[in-house]
mmCIF file as Biopython writes it, N, C-alpha, C and O atoms, coordinates in Angstrom:
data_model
#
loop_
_atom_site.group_PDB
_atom_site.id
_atom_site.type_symbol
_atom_site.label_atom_id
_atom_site.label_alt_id
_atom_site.label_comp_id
_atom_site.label_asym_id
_atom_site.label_entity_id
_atom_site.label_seq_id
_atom_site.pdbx_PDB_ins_code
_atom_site.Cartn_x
_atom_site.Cartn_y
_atom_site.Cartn_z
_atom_site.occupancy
_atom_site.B_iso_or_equiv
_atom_site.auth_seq_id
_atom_site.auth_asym_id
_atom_site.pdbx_PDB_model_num
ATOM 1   N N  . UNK A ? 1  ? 0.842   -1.176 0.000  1.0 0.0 1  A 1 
ATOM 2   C CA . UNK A ? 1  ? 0.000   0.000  0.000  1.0 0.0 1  A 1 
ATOM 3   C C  . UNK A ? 1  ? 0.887   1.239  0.000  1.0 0.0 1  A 1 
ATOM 4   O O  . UNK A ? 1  ? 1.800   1.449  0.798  1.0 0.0 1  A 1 
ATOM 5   N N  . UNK A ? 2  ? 0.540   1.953  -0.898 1.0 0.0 2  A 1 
ATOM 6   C CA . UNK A ? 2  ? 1.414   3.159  -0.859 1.0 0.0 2  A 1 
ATOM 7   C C  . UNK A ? 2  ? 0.611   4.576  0.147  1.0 0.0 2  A 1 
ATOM 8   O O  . UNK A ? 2  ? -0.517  5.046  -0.003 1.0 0.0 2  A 1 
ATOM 9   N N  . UNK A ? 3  ? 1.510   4.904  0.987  1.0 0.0 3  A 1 
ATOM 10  C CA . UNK A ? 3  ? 1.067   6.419  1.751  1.0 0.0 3  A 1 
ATOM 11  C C  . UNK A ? 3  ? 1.503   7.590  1.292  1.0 0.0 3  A 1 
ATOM 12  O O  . UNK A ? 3  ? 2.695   7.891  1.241  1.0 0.0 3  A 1 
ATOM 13  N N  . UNK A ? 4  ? 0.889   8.066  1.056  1.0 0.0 4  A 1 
ATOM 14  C CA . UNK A ? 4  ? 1.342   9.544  0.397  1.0 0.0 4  A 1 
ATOM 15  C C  . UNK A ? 4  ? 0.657   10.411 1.189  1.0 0.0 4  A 1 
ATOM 16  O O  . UNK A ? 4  ? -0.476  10.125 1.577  1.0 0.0 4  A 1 
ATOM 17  N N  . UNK A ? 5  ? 1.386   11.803 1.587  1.0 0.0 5  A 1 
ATOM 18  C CA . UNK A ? 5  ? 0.353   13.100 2.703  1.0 0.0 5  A 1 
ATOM 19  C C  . UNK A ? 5  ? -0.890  13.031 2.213  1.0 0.0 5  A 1 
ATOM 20  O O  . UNK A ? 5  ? -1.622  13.310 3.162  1.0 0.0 5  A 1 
ATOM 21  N N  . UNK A ? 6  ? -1.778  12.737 0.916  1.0 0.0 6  A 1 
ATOM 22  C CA . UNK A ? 6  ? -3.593  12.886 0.780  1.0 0.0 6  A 1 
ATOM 23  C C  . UNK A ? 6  ? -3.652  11.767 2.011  1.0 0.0 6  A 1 
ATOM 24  O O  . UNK A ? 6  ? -4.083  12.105 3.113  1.0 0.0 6  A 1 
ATOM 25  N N  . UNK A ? 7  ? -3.250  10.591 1.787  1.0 0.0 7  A 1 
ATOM 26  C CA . UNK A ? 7  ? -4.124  9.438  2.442  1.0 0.0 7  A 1 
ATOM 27  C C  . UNK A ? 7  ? -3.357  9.762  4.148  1.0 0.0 7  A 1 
ATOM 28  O O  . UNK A ? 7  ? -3.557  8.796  4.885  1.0 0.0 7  A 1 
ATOM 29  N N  . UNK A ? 8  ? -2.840  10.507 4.594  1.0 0.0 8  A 1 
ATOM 30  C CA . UNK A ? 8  ? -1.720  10.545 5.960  1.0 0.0 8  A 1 
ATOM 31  C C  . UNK A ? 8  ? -3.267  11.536 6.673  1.0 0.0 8  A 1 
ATOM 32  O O  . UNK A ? 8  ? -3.972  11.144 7.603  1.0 0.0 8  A 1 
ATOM 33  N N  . UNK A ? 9  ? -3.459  12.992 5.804  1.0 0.0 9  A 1 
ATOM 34  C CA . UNK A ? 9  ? -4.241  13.638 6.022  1.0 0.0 9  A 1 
ATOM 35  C C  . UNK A ? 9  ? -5.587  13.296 6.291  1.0 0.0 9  A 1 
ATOM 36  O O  . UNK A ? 9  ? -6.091  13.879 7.251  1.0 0.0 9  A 1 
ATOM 37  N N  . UNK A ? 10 ? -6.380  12.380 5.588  1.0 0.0 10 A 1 
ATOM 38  C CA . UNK A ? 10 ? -7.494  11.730 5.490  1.0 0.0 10 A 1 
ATOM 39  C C  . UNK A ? 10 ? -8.066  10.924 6.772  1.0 0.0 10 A 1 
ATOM 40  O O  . UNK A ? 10 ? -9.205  10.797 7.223  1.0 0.0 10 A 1 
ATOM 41  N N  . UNK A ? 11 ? -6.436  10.290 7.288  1.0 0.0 11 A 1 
ATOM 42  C CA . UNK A ? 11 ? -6.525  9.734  8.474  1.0 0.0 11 A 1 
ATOM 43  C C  . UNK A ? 11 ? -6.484  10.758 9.821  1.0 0.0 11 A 1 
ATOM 44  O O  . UNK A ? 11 ? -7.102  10.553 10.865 1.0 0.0 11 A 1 
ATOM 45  N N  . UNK A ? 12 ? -5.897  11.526 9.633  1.0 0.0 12 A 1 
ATOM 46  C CA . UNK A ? 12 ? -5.907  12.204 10.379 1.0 0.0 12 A 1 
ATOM 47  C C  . UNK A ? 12 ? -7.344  13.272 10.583 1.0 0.0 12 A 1 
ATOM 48  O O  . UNK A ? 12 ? -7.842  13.575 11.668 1.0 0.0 12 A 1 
ATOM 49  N N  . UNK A ? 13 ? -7.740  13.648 9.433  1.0 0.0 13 A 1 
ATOM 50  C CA . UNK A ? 13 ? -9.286  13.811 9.940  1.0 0.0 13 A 1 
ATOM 51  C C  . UNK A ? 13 ? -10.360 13.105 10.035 1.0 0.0 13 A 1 
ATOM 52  O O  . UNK A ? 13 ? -11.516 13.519 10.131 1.0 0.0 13 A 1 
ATOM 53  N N  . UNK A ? 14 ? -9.819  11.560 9.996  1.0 0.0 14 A 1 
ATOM 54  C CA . UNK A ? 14 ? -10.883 10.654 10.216 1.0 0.0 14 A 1 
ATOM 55  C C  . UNK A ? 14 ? -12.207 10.280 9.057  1.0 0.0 14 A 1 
ATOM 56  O O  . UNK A ? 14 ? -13.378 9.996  9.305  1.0 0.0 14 A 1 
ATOM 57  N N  . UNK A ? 15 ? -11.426 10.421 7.591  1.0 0.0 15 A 1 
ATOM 58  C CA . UNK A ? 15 ? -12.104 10.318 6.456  1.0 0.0 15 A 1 
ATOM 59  C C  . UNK A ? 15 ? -11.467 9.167  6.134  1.0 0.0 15 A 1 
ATOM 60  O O  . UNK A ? 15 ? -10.678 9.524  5.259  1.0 0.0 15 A 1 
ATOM 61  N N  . UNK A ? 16 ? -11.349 8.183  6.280  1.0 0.0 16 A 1 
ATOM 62  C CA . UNK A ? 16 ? -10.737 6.851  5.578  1.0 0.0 16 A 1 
ATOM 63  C C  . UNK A ? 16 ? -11.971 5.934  6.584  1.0 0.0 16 A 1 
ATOM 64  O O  . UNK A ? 16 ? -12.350 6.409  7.654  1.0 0.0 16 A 1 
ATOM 65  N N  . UNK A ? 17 ? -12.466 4.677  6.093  1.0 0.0 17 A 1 
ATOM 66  C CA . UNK A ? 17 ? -13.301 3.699  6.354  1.0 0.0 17 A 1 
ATOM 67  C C  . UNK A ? 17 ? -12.168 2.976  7.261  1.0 0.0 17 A 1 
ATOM 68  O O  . UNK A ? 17 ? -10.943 3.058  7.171  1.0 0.0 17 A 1 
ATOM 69  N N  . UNK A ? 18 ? -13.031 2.192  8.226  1.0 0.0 18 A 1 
ATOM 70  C CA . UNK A ? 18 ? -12.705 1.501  9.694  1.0 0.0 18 A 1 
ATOM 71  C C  . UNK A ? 18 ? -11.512 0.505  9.066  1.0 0.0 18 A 1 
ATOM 72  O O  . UNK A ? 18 ? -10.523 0.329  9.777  1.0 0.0 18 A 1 
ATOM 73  N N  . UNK A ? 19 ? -11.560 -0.015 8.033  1.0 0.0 19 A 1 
ATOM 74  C CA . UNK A ? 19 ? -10.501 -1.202 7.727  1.0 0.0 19 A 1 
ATOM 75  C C  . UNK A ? 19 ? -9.345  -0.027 7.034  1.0 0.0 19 A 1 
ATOM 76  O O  . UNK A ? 19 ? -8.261  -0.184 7.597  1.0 0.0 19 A 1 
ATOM 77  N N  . UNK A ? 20 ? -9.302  0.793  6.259  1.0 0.0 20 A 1 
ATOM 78  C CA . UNK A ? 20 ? -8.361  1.968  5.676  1.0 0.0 20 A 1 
ATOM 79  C C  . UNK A ? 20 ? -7.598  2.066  7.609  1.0 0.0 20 A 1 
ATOM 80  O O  . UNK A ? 20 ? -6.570  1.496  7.972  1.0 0.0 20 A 1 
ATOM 81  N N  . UNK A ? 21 ? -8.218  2.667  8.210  1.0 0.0 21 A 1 
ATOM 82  C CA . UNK A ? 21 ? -7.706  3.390  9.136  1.0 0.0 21 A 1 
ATOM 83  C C  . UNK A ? 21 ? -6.624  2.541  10.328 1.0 0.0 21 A 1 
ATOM 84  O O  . UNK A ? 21 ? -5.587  2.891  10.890 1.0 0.0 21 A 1 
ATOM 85  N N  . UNK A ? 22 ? -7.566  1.109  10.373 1.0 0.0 22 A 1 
ATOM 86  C CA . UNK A ? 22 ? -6.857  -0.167 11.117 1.0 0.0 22 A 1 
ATOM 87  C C  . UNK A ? 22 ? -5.162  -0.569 9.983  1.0 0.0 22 A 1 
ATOM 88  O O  . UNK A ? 22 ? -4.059  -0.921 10.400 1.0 0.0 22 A 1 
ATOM 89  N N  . UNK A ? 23 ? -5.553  -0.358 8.721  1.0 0.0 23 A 1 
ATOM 90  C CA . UNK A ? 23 ? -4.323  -0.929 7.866  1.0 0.0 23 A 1 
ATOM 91  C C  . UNK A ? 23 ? -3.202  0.427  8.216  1.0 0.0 23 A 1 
ATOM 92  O O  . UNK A ? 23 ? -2.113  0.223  8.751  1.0 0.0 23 A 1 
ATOM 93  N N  . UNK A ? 24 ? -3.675  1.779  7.822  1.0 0.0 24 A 1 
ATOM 94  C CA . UNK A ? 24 ? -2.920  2.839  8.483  1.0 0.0 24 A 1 
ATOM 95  C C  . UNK A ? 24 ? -2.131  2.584  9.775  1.0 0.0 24 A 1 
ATOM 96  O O  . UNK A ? 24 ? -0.927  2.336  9.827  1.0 0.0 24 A 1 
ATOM 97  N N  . UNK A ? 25 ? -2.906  2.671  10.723 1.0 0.0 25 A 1 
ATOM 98  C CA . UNK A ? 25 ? -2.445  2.691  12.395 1.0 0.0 25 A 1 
ATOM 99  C C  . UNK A ? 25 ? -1.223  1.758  12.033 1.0 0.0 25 A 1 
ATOM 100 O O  . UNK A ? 25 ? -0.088  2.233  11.986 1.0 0.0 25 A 1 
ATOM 101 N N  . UNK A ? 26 ? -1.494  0.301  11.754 1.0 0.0 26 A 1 
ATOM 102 C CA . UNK A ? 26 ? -0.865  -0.601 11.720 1.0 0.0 26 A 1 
ATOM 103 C C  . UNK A ? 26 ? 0.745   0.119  11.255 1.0 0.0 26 A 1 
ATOM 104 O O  . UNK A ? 26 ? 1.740   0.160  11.979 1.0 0.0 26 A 1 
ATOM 105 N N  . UNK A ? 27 ? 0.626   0.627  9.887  1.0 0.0 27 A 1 
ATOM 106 C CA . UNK A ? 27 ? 1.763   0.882  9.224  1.0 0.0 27 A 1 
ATOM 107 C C  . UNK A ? 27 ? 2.146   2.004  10.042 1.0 0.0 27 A 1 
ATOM 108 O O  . UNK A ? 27 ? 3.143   2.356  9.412  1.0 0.0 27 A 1 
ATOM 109 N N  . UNK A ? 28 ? 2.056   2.813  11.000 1.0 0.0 28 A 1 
ATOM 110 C CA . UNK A ? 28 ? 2.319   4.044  11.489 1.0 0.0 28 A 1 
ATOM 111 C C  . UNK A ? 28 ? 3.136   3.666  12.657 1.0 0.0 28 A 1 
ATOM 112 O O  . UNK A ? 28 ? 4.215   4.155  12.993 1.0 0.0 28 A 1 
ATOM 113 N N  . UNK A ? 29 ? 2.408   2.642  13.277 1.0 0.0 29 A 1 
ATOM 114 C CA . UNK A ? 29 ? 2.963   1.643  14.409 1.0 0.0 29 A 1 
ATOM 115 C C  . UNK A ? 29 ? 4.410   0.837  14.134 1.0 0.0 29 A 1 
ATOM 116 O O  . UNK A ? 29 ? 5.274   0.525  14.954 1.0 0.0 29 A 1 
ATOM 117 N N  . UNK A ? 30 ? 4.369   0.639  12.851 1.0 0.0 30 A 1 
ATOM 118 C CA . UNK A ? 30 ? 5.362   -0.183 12.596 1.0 0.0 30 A 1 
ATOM 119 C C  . UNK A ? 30 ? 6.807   0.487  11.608 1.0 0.0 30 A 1 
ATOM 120 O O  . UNK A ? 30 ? 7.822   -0.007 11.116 1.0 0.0 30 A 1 
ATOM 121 N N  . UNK A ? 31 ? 6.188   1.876  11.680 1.0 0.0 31 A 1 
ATOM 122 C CA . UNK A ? 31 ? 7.642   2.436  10.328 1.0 0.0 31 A 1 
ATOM 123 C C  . UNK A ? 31 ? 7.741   3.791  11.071 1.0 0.0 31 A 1 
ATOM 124 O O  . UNK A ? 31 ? 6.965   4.693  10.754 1.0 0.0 31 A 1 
ATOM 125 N N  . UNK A ? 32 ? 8.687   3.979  12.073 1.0 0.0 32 A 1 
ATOM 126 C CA . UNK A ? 32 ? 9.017   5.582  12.005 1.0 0.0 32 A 1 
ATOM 127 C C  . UNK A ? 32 ? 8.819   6.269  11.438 1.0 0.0 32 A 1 
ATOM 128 O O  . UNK A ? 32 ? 8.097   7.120  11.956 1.0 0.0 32 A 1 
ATOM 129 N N  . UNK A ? 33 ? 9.300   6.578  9.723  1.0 0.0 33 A 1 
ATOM 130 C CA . UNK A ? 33 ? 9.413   7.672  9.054  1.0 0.0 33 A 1 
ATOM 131 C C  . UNK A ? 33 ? 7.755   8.447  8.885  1.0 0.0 33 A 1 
ATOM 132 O O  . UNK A ? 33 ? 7.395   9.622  8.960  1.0 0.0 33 A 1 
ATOM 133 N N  . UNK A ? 34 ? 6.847   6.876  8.570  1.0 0.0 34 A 1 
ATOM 134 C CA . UNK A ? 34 ? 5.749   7.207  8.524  1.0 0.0 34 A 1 
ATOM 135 C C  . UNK A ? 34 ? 4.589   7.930  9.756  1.0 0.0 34 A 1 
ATOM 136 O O  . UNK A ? 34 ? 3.512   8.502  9.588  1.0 0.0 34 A 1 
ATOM 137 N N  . UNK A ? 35 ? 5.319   7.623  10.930 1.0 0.0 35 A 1 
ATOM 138 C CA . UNK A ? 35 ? 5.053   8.153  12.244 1.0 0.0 35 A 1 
ATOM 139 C C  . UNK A ? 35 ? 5.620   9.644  12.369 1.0 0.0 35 A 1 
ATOM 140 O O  . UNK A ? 35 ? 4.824   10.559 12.582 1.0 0.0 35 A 1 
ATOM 141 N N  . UNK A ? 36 ? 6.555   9.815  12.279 1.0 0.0 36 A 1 
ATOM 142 C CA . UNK A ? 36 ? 7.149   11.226 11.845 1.0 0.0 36 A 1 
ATOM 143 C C  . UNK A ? 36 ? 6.612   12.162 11.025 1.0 0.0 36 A 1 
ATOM 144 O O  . UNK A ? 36 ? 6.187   13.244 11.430 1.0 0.0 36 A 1 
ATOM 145 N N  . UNK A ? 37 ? 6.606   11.728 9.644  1.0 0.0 37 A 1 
ATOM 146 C CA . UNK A ? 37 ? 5.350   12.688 8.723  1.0 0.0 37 A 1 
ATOM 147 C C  . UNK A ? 37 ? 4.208   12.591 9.462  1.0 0.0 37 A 1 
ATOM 148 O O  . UNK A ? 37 ? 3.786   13.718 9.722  1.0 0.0 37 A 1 
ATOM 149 N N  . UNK A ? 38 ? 3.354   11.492 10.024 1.0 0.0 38 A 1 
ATOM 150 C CA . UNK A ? 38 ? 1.745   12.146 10.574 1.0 0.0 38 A 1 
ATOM 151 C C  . UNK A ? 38 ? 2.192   13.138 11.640 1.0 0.0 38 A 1 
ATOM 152 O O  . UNK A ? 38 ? 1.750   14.287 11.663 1.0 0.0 38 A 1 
ATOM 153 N N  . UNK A ? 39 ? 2.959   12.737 12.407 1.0 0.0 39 A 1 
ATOM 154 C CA . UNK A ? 39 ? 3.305   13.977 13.763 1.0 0.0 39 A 1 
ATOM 155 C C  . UNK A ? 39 ? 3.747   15.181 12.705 1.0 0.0 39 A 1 
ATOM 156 O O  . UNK A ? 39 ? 2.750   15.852 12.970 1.0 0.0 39 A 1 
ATOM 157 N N  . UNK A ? 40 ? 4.432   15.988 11.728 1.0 0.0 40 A 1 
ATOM 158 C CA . UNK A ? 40 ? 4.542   16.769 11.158 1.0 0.0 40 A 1 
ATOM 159 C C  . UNK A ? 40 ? 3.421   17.172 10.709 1.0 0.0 40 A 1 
ATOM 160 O O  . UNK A ? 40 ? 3.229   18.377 10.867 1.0 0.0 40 A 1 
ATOM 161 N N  . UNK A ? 41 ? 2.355   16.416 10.047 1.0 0.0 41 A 1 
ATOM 162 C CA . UNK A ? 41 ? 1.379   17.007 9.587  1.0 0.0 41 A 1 
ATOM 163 C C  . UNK A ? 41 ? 0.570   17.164 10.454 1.0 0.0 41 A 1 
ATOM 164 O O  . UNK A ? 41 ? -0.317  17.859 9.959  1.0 0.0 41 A 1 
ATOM 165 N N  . UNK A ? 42 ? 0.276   16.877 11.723 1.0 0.0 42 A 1 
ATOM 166 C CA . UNK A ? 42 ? -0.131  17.218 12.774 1.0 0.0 42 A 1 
ATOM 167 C C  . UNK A ? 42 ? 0.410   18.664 13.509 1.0 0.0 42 A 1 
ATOM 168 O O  . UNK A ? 42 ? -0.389  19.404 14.084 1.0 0.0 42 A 1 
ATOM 169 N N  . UNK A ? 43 ? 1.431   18.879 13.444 1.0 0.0 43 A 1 
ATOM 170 C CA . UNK A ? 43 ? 2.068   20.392 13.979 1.0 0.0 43 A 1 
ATOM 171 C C  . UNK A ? 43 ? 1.430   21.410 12.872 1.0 0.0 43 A 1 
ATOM 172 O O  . UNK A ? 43 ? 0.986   22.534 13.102 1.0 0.0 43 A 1 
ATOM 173 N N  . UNK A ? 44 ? 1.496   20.705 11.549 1.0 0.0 44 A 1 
ATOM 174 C CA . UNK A ? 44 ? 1.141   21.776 10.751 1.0 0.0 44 A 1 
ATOM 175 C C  . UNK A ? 44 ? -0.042  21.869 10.538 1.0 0.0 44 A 1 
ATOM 176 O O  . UNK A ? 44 ? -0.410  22.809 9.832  1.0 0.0 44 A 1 
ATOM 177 N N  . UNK A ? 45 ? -0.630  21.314 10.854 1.0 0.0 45 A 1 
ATOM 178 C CA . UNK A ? 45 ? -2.291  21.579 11.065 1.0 0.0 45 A 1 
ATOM 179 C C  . UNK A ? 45 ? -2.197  22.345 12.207 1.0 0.0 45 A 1 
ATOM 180 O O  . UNK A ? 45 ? -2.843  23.392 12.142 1.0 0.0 45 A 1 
ATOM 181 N N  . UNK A ? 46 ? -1.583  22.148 13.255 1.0 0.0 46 A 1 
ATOM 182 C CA . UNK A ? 46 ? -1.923  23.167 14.467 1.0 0.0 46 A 1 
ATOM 183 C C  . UNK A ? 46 ? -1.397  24.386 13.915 1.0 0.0 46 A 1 
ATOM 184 O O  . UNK A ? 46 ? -2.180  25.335 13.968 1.0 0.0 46 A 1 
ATOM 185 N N  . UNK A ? 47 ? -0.639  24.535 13.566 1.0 0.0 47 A 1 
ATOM 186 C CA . UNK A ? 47 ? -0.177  26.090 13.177 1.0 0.0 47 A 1 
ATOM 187 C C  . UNK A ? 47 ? -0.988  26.694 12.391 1.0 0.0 47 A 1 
ATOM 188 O O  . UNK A ? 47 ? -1.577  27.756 12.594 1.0 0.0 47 A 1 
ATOM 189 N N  . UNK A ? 48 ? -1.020  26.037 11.513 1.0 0.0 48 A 1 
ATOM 190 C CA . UNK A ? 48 ? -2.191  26.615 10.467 1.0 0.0 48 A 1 
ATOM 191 C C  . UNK A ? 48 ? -3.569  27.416 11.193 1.0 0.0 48 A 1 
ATOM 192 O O  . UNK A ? 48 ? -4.105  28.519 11.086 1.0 0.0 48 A 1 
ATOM 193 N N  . UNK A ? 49 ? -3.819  25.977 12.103 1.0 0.0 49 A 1 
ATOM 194 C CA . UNK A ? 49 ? -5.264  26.626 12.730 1.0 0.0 49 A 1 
ATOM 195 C C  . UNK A ? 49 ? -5.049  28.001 13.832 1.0 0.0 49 A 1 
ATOM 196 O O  . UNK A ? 49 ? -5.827  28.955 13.854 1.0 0.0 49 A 1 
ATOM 197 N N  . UNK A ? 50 ? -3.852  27.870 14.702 1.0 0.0 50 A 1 
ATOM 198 C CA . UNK A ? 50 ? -3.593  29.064 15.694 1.0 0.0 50 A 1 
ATOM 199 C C  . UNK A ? 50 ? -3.393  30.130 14.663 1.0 0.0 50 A 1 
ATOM 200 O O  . UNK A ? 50 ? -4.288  30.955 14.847 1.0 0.0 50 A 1 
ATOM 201 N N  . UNK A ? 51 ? -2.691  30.468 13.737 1.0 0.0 51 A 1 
ATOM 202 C CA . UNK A ? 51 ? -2.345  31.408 12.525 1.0 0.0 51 A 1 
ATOM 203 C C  . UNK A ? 51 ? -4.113  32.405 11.993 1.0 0.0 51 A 1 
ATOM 204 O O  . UNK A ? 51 ? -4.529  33.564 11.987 1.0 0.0 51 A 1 
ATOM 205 N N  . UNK A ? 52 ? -4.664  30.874 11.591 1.0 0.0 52 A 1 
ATOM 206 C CA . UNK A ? 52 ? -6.029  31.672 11.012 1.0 0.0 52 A 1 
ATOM 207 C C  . UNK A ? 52 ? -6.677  32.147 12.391 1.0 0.0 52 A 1 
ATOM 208 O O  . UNK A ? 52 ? -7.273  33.211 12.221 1.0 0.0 52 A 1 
ATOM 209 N N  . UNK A ? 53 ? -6.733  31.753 13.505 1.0 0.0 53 A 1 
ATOM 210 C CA . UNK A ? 53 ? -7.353  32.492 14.874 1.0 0.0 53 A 1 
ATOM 211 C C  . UNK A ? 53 ? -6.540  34.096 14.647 1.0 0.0 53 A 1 
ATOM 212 O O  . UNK A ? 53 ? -6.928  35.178 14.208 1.0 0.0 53 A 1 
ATOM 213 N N  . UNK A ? 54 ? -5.452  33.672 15.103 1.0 0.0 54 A 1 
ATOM 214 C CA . UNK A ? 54 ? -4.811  35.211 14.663 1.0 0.0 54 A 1 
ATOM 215 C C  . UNK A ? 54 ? -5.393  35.926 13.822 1.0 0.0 54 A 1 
ATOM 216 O O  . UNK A ? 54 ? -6.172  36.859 14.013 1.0 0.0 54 A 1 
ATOM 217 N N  . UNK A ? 55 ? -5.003  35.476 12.851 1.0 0.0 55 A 1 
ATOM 218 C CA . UNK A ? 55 ? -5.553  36.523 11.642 1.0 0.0 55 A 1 
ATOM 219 C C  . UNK A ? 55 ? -7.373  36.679 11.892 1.0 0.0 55 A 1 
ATOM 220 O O  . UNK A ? 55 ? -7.889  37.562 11.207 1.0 0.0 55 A 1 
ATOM 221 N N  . UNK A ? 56 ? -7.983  36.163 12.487 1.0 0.0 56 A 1 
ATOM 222 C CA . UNK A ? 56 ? -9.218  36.437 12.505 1.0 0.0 56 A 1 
ATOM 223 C C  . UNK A ? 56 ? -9.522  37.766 13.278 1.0 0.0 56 A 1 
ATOM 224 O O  . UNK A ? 56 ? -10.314 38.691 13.094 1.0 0.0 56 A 1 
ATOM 225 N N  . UNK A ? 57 ? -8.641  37.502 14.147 1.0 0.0 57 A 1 
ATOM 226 C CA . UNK A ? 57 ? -8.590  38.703 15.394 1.0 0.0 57 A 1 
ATOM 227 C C  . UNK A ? 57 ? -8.049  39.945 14.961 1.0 0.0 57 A 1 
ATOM 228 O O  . UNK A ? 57 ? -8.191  40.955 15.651 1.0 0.0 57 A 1 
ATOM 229 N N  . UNK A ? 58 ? -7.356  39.958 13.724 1.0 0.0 58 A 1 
ATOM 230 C CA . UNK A ? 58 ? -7.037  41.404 13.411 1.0 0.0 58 A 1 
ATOM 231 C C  . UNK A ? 58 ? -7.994  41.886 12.524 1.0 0.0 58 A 1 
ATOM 232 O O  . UNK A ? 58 ? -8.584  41.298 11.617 1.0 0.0 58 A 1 
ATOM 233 N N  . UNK A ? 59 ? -8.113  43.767 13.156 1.0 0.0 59 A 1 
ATOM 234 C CA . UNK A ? 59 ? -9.126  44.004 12.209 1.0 0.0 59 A 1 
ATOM 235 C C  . UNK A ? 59 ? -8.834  45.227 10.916 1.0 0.0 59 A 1 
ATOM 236 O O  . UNK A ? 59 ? -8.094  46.209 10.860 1.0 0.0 59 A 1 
ATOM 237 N N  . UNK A ? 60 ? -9.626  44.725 10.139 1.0 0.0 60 A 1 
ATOM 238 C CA . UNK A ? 60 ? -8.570  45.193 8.514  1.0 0.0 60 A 1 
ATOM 239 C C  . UNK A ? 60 ? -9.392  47.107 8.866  1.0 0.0 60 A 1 
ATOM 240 O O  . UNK A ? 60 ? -10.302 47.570 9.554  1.0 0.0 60 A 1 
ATOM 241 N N  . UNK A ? 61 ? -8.828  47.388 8.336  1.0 0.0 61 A 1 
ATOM 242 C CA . UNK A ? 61 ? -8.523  48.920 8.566  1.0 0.0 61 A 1 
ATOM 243 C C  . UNK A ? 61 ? -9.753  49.702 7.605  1.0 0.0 61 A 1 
ATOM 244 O O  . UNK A ? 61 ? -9.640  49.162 6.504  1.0 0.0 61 A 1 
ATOM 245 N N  . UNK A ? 62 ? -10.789 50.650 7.532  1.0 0.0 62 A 1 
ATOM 246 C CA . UNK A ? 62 ? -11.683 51.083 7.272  1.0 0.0 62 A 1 
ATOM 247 C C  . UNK A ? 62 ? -11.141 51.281 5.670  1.0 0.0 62 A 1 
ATOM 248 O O  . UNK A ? 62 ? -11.748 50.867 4.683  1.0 0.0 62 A 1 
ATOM 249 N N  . UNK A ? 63 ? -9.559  52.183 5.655  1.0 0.0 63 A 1 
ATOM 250 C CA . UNK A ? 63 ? -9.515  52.892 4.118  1.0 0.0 63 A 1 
ATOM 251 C C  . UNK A ? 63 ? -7.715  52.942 4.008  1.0 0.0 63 A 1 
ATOM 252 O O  . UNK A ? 63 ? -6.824  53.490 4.658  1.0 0.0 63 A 1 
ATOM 253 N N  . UNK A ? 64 ? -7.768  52.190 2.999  1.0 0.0 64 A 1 
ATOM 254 C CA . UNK A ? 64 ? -6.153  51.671 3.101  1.0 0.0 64 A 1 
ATOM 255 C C  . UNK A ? 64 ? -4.800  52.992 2.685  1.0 0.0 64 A 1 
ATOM 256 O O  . UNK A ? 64 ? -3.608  52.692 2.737  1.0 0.0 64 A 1 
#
């Protein structure tokens, strides 16, 4: 089975079917590198999301 970041991501928001997600875990459990990229794409999802809070909170200026 090949993993590539679509299918890393998918799992990580919990869009892959109960047997997808059991074959995942499995391989995540068993290969560092592949444990490493989900924890990366996991930081970068958090950043992303604290970033857009930020930016939500600033307010854009009446007349530029």
């Amino acid at each position: 089975m090949k993993i590539d970041d679509s299918i890393l991501i998918k799992f990580i928001n919990n869009d892959l079917s109960k047997s997808e997600r059991y074959k995942i875990q499995l391989l995540i459990n068993n290969n560092q590198k592949i444990k490493s990229r989900i924890n990366g794409l996991k930081n970068l999802k958090n950043v992303f999301k604290e970033e857009s809070e930020a930016n939500m909170k600033i307010k854009m200026p009446e007349s530029l």
